[in-house]
Each structure stands twice: as structure tokens, then as C-alpha cells.
C-alpha positions in Angstrom: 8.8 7.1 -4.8 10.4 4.1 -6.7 8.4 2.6 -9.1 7.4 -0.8 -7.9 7.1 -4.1 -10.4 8.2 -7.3 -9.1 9.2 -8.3 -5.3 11.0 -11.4 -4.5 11.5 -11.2 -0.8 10.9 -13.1 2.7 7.8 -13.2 3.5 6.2 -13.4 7.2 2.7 -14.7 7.8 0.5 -12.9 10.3 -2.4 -15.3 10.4 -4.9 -12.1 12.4 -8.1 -11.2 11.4 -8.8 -7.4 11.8 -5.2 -5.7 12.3 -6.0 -2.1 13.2 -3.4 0.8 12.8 -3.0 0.9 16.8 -1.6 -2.5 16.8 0.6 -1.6 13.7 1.9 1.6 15.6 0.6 2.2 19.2 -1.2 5.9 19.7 2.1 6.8 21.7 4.1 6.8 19.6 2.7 9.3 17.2 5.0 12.2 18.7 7.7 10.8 17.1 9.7 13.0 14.6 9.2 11.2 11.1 13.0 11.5 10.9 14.1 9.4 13.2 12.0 6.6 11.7 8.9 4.8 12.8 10.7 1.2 12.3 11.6 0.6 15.7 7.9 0.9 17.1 6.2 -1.3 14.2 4.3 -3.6 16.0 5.4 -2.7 19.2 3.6 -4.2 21.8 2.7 -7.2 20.0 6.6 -7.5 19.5 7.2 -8.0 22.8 6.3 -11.6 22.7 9.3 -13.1 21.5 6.6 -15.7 19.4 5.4 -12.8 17.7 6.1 -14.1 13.7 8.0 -10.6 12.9 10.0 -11.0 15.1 10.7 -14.4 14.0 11.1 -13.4 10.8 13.0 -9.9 11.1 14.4 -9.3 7.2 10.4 -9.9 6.0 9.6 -7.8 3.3 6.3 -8.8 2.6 2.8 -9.8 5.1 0.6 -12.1 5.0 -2.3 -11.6 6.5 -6.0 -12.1 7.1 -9.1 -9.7 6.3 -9.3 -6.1 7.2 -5.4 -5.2 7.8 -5.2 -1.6 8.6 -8.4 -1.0 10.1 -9.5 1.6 12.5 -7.7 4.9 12.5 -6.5 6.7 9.7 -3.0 7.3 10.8 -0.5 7.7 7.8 2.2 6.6 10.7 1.0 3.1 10.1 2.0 2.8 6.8 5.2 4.9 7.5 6.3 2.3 10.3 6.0 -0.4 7.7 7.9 1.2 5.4 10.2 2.4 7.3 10.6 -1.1 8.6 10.9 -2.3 4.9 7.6 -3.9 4.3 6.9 -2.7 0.6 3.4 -5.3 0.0 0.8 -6.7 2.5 -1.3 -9.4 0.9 -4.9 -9.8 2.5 -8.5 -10.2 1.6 -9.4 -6.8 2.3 -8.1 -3.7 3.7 -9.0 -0.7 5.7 -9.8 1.9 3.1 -8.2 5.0 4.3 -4.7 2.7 5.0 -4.5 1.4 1.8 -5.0 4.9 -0.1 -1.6 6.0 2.2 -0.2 2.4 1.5 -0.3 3.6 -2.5 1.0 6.7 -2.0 4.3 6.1 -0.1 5.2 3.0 -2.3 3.8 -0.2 -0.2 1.4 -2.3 -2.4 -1.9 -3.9 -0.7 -2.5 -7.0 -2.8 -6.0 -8.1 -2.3 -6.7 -11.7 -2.6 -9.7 -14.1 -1.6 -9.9 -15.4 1.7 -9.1 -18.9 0.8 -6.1 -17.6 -1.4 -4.7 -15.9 1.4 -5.2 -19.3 3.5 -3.2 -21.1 1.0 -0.4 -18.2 1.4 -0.3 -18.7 4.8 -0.6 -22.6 4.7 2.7 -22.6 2.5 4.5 -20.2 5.0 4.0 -22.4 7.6 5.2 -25.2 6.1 9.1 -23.5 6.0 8.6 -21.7 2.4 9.8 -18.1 3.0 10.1 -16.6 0.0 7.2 -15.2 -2.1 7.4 -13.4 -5.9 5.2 -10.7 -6.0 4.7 -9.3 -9.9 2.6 -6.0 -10.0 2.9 -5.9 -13.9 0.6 -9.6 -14.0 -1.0 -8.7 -10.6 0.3 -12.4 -9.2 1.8 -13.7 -6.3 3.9 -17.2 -6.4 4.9 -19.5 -3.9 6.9 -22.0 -5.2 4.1 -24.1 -7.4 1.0 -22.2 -5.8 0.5 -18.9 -7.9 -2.6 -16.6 -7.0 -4.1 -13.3 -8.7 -4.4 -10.5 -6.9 -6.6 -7.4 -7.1 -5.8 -3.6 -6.6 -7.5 -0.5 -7.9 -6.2 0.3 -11.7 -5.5 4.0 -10.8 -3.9 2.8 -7.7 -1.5 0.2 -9.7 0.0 2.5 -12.0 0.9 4.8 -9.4 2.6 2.3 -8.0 4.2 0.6 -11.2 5.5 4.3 -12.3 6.5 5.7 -8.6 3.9 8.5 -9.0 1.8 10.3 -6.7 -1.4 11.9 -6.6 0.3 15.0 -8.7 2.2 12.6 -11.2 -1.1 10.8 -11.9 -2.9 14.2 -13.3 0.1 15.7 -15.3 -0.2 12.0 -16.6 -3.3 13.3 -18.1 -2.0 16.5 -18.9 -2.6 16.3 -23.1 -6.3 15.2 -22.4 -6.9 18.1 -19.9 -5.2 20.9 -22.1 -7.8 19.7 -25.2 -10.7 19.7 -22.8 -9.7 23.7 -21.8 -9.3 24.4 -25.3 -12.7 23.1 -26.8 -14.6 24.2 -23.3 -13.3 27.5 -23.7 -14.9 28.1 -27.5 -17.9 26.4 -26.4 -18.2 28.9 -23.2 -16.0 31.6 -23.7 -18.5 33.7 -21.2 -17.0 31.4 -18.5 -13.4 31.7 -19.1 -11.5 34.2 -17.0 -11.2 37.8 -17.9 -7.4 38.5 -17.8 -7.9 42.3 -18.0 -9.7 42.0 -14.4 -13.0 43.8 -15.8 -16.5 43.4 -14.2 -19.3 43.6 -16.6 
């Protein structure tokens, strides 16, 4: 993944409480090959009502939305048909927790703000401001003259921040673990392997 730091991108309001992964990418769908993208069925039928705001604001790189985005299932597709779409942050007050864990780990930040904070976001988008500044490094989002903070798990923003996965994150800690083996081991040297393979 590419470490993520700042955004400064279109940004789409989707003022709906309680978007669950079928709405995000319909059950159908979930045949689909990975490779030949999940960006066309993002939101598919929602997007068939030409009002829908994607589809009025097609190069969006960032949501807006209200709380619990990404309920329900715990399809990964969801978060791939954002991606693949090029949505890299959704900002809402809370998230489904099994969709923002996969959010993390394929690069798309889910910046959790209050629920009045995320009515001022969406207030300014509808007013004809499009462009939002999303800075992972101060955990804040700006608007023009509005600027919120935003909350995410610390493990979960420095995954993000370096472009690290679950693997990444423990060799991170690989000094640290080496010194635990060493001092366990001449604590409990009855517990450490036996690399000649005898039984006692």
C-alpha cells in the first residue's frame, strides 16, 4: 500500500444514516474477478438514480457521510469497490467495525468525527464547497475556514501513515520481540524448543 498523509480532493456528501456493505456493493456482484475491478458496481443500485450525489460528483475522492457507514456484512469487496473507484477516506461518526479494519488494511482511511462535525461537513458541501484537506499526520479535516479533528485507532493510523499491513506492523516491533525471546528464554529455558528433536 502507499503510505497515506494528507488528501486534498473532491469531496461528495452522502447525507445516509446506516450505509450497509450491500448498498456499497450489491450481494451479486461478489462473483466478480477482483481483476477486473469492483469500480463499476460501487453503489450500484443506488446509482441508478441519476440524483444519486456520486454520481453527481464522479472524480470524489473522499465521503461524507452519516453514522454507521459500512454496516452489515463483512464483505472485504466493499472496501475494494471504493477503492477501486478511488475513494481513499470516508468521514463519519462511526463505522461498521469489521469494514473499517479492511478499510485500514487496503489504504482507505475512516475518519471518525462527531455527529454534529459531520453535519457541519456536509452543511459546507451543500453549500458548493467541493474540496476538503484531509491531514492524517494532525488527524484534521479542513473545509475552507471550518477545520474538525478526527479520531482513528493509533495502531490503525500508522499503518496507514507508513503503507503497512498487519505483517509490516509486527516486524515494526521486531527489536522489542527479539529481547523478549532472549530474556524469556534464560528465564525458562525448559520451555524453549529442543533443536536436537529429543523427548525427555
Amino acid at each position: 500500500m502507499r503510505p497515506f498523509t494528507r488528501l486534498d480532493a473532491v469531496a461528495c456528501a452522502l447525507p445516509i444514516v446506516a450505509v450497509d456493505t450491500d448498498q456499497i456493493i450489491p450481494a451479486r456482484f461478489m462473483q466478480r474477478p477482483r481483476s477486473e475491478g469492483y469500480a463499476p458496481v460501487l453503489f450500484h443500485d443506488l446509482r441508478t438514480d441519476p440524483a444519486f450525489p456520486l454520481n453527481l460528483r464522479p472524480d470524489a475522492k473522499i465521503l461524507v457521510a452519516r453514522r454507521n457507514f459500512g454496516s452489515g456484512s463483512s464483505r472485504e469487496a466493499a472496501v475494494y469497490a471504493l477503492v477501486d473507484y478511488g475513494i481513499t477516506c470516508v468521514v463519519a461518526p462511526s463505522f461498521g467495525d469489521i469494514f473499517a479494519a479492511n478499510s485500514v488494511n487496503n489504504g482507505l482511511l475512516p475518519a471518525k468525527v462527531t455527529e454534529a462535525e459531520a453535519g457541519a461537513l456536509l452543511a459546507v458541501l451543500a453549500d458548493g464547497r467541493l474540496m476538503l484537506v484531509v491531514d492524517l499526520a494532525t488527524q484534521t479535516i479542513a473545509a475552507g475556514n471550518l477545520r474538525v479533528d478526527f479520531t482513528i485507532d493509533p495502531a490503525w493510523r500508522t499503518k496507514l501513515l507508513n503503507g503497512w499491513d498487519d505483517l509490516d506492523l509486527t516486524r515494526s516491533h521486531s527489536a522489542a520481540i527479539e529481547a523478549f525471546a532472549l530474556a524469556d528464554a534464560r528465564a525458562r529455558p525448559w520451555l524453549q524448543p529442543n533443536p536436537r528433536g529429543r523427548s525427555f
